[in-house]
Structure formats: structure tokens, C-alpha cells
N, C-alpha and C positions, 0 to 999 in steps of 0.2 A: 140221630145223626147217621146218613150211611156209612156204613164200615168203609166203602173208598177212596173217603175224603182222610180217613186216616193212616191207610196203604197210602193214598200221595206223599202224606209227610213222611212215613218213614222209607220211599224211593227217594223223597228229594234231599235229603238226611243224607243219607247212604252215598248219593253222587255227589253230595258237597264234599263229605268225607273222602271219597275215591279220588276227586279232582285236587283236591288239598292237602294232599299224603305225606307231608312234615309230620305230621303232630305224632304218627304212629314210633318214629323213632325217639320225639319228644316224651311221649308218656311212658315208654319202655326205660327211658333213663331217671323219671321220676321214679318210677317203683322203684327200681335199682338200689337209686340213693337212700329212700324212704327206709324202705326193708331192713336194709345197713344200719339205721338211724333208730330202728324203733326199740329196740331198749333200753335206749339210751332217753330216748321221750319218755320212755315209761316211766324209767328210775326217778327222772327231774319232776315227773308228774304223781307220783305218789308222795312228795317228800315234803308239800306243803297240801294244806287244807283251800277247800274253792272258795267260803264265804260266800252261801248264796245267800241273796239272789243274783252276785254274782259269775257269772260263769266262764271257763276257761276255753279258747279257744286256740286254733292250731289251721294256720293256712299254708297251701302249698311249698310255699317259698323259705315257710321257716320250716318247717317238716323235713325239705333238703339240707336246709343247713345248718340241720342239730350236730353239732361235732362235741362243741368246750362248752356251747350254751343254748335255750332254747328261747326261742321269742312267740310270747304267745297273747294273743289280744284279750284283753278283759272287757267283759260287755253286761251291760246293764239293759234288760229290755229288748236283749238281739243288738244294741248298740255298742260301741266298742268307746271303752272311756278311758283308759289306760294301754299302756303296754306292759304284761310280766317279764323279764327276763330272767328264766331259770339258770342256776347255774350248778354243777357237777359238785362244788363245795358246799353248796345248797345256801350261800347266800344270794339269795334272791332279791332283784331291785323292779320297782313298781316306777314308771314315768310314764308325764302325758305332754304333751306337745302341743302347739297354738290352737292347731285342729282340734284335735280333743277337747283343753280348757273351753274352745269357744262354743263347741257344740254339747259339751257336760252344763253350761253356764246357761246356754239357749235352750235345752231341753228339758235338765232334771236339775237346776238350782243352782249346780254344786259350781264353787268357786276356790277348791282346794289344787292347785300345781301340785305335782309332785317333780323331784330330777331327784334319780335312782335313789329313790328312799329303799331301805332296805324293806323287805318283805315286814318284817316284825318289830320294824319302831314306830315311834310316834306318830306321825305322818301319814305313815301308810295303813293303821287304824286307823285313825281319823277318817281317812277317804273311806275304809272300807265300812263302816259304820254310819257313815252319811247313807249310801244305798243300802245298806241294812234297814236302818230309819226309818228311810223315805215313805210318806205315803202317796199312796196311789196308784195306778195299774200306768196310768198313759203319762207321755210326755209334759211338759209344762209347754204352754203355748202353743202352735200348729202343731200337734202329735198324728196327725193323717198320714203324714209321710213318711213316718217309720214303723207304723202298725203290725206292716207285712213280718219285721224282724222282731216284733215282739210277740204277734201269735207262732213265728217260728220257734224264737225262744221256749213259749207257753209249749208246745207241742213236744219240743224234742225232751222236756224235762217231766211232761206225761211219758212219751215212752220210754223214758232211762227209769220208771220204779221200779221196782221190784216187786213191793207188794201196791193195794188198793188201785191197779193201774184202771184206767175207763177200757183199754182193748187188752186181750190178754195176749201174749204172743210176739212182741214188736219191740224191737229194739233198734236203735240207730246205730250207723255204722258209724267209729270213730277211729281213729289213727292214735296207737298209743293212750289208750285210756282218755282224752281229749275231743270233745264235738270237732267236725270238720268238714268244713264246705268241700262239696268236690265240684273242681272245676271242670270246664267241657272246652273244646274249637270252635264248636259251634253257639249261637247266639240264638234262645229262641224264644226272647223276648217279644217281641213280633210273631204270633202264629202267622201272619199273610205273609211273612217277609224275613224267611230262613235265611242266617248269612253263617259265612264262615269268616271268625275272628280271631283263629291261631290263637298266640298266649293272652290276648287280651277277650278270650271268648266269655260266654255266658258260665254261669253253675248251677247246679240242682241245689232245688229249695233245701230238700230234703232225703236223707239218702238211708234207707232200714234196713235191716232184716226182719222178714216176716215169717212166721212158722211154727211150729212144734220143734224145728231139731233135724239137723242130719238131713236126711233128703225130702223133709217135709218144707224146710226154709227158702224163701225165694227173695232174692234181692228185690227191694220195692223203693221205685224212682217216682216221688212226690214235687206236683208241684202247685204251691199255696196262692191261695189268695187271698188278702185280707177285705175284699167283696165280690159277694155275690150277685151279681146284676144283670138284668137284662141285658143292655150295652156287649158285658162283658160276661157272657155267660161259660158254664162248667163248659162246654167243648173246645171253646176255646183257649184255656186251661189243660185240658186234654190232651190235646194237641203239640203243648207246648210241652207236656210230660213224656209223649212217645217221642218226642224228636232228641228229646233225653234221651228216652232210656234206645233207642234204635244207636245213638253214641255208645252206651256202655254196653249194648252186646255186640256192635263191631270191637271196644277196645278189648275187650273179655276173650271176641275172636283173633286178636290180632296175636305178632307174636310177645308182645307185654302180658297176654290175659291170667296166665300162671299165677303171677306175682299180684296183678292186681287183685286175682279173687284171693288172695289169702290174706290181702289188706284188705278187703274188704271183709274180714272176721272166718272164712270158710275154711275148713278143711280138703284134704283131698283134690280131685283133677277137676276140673268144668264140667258139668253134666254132660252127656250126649241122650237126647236131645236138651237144650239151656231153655228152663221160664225164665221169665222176666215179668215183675209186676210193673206197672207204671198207674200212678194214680192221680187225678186230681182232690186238692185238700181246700176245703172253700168252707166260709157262716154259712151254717143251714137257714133256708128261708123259703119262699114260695118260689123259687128259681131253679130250685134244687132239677137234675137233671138225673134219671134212674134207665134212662134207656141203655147207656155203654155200659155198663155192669158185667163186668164178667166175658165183655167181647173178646175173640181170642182174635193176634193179626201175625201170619206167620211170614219170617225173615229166614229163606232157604228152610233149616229143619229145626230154626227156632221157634220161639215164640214168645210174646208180646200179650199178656193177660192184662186188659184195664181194670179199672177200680174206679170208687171214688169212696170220700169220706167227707160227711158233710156236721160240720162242730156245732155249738153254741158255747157261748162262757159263762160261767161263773164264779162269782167269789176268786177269782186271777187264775181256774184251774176252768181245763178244758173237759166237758162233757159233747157226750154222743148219743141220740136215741137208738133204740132199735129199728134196724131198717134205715138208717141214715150213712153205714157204710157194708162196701162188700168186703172187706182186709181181715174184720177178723170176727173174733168173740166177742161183744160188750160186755163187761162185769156185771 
């Protein structure tokens, strides 16, 4: 793929972002708030056990408004089937809502309500023992269309091990010990058809640290697909991950970036000059695309390093061959 078909996205990025210039006062007052908030996420977040397989999460909204309590989604599958509310007294209440029951009841079986069960009665075992249980990797019934959140799932819980990881190196970025989507203004779900959508924008799939440590680690903006296909091939994917990651090195540039790199796990000031990984994460197959590897696309004295990584599954854990990504080590 020419290299200038991916300089256009990150120009046309760049001037949605310049023409759009709320957001930069908007995300300067996220971190703000967050930063303030975050050991207080942490404390409520160490003070109960996850239950996997399932997992805790932490979206923008409640990451603002951890004060007395934290609200955190519980997801089965990349699905969210619960809500946790943490609380400072550490009794913690688990509820699900019509939404939930209805798509917990369409997806994985379960036909357990909860309204604020405590964390650690009866009730809230029950639920959490049901997805304990359960067998199977996919959804009950059409499971096509939550796939994307379950290899995301699959993916982000390869890179949180510790040991026997598939890529050595990689860690995801999370807010207060918690997985956490990061949201964007821009939407760039559409690679032909960049918009800007303010607070109701797009997010990155996936959002890591990659590296050895200290100035070997480079922020690395993923984004998945749960296929790989002609139709829909890796550049297109691509594409979709610089227009990302051209968003988090203008917000990194702006004057929020301080704050956000040190949410985003880093030490110290912003490089001079700033990498930036951006990757496409797609099933390896006979579609696989190896030519953008390592292409480098410079923003003034930054820079933009592609990737890609191309999976297979097994047994519900994600494996890698050699030579199927450029990110890191394989074990």
C-alpha cells in the first residue's frame, strides 16, 4: 500500500482535529479529574477479587466520577453483563438492568437479575459462578457480532500475564489497575469516511505499552478485527489505527499531554522526538498483509511506526507464529 495513502489520513485527522478544537479543553479536564481520582480507583480496585473469566472494567465517565463510589462494568466475553459499584466501605453491590438481563439471557443463558446484591452474598455467587461454569468460548445464538469484544477480551488478558505470555514485552494500558477503553473525537470506524464526533466519538480497540522499559517503551494504538478478508483487508484496519493513533499524539501534543502520559503508565516528560506505534490486530490467514511493517509516517518531528499482528486461537488463548507480527518477541 503506498505510504501516501496513509500521510492523507493522518492530514485529514489532523484538520478534523484543528477545525474541531473543543475537545482539546475537554480531555485536558478529563485527565484533570482522573489523576485526582486515581487512588481512590485503585484502593476500591484492589479490595475485591475479579472472578475470572470475568473481568472489570472502567469507562471514562465513571473514572470522572470516582469520588464516594466507583461504577465499573463487569463483562463476560468483552460483554458487559453487570454493573460493579465499588464503594470506600468496601461493600460492594453487583446489578444488571433490562438491557443486560436481556442480552445476558440472548447471549450466555443466564437468567439471574441481580438489584444491588452485595459483592459477597448469595446472589452475587450465583451470577458469578454461572460465567465461571459456562461452557464455551462463543455466544449462544448469533455470537458474530460480539466476536470483535471477545478476541479483544482474549487479547488484552494475553498481554496482562506475567509469565508464559505468547509476545514478551506488552502490556496494556489501564486506569487505576482496571482495563480501559480510551475514547477519541474522532470516529474512524469508516476508513473512507473520517468524521468528527466530539463526546460521542470513536475508541481504540486497544491501547499497550510496548517495550523493554524506560525509553525502549512506546505507546502502541491497536486496532482489531475479528476478520480477516479480502473485502475488508489489513490496510484498511490500518488506516483506521493511524487516524488513532495521529489523535493521541496531537492529544500527548496538546497542552493536556503531561497528564495524559502519566495516565497512560509513563514516567517523566514526553519524548523529544515522540514514537508512536500504531498496529493493525486481525486472524492470520492467506490475507495477511506484510508490506506496511515497520513503515515509519512523520507528524512535524514525530513519528508514527506501523505494525501489524496477525493471531490464530486456541483452546480460548490467543497464539502467534513467527513472522506473523512486527511488536515484539514470540515466546
Amino acid at each position: 500500500m503506498p505510504k501516501s495513502d496513509f500521510i492523507d489520513i493522518i492530514q485529514e485527522t489532523r484538520l478534523l482535529l484543528k477545525d474541531n478544537s473543543e475537545w482539546q479543553e475537554r480531555y485536558s479536564d478529563y485527565a484533570k479529574i482522573i489523576r485526582s481520582n486515581i487512588d481512590f480507583i485503585k484502593s476500591v480496585r484492589s479490595s475485591f477479587h475479579e472472578w475470572s473469566p470475568l473481568k472489570v472494567y472502567l469507562n471514562i465517565t465513571s473514572a470522572k466520577t470516582a469520588k464516594r463510589s466507583v461504577s465499573f462494568e463487569l463483562r463476560y466475553l468483552g460483554q458487559t453483563v453487570a454493573k460493579l459499584t465499588g464503594k470506600k466501605n468496601k461493600l460492594h453491590k453487583l446489578s444488571t438492568n433490562k438491557k443486560y438481563e436481556k442480552t445476558n439471557l440472548d447471549y450466555f443463558g443466564c437468567d439471574i437479575p441481580l438489584s444491588s446484591a452485595d459483592w459477597r452474598d448469595e446472589d452475587a455467587a450465583k451470577f458469578r459462578s454461572y460465567f465461571k461454569n459456562r461452557k464455551g468460548t462463543h455466544n449462544t445464538g448469533d455470537h458474530k457480532k460480539n466476536d470483535e469484544h471477545r478476541l479483544e477480551s482474549l487479547l488484552l488478558t494475553e498481554f496482562s500475564r506475567i509469565k508464559n505470555k505468547v509476545i514478551r514485552h506488552i502490556k496494556p494500558v489501564t486506569i487505576g489497575n482496571v482495563r480501559f477503553p480510551m475514547p477519541t473525537p474522532i470516529s474512524a470506524s469508516n476508513h473512507k469516511a473520517l468524521r468528527y464526533s466530539g463526546i460521542k466519538g470513536g475508541g481504540i480497540d486497544i491501547l499497550t505499552r510496548t517495550g523493554t522499559g524506560g525509553k525502549a517503551t512506546r505507546l502502541c494504538i491497536m486496532e482489531l478485527k475479528d476478520e480477516n478478508k479480502k473485502s475488508e483487508p489489513p490496510k484498511d484496519a490500518m488506516k483506521q489505527a493511524v487516524a488513532y493513533a495521529t489523535f493521541i499524539r496531537e492529544l500527548l501534543r496538546s497542552y493536556a499531554g503531561e497528564n495524559w502520559w502519566k495516565l497512560f503508565g509513563f514516567g517523566g516528560k514526553i519524548p523529544e522526538p515522540l514514537e508512536l506505534y500504531a498496529a493493525c490486530v486481525m486472524p492470520s490467514n492467506r490475507y495477511n498483509d506484510y508490506t506496511f511493517g515497520n513503515m515509519e509516517l512523520n507528524i512535524e518531528r514525530d513519528t508514527i511506526k506501523l505494525h501489524y499482528l496477525y493471531f490464530n486461537e486456541k483452546n480460548n488463548r490467543i497464539t502467534i507464529k513467527p513472522g506473523d507480527t512486527t511488536l515484539a518477541v514470540i515466546e
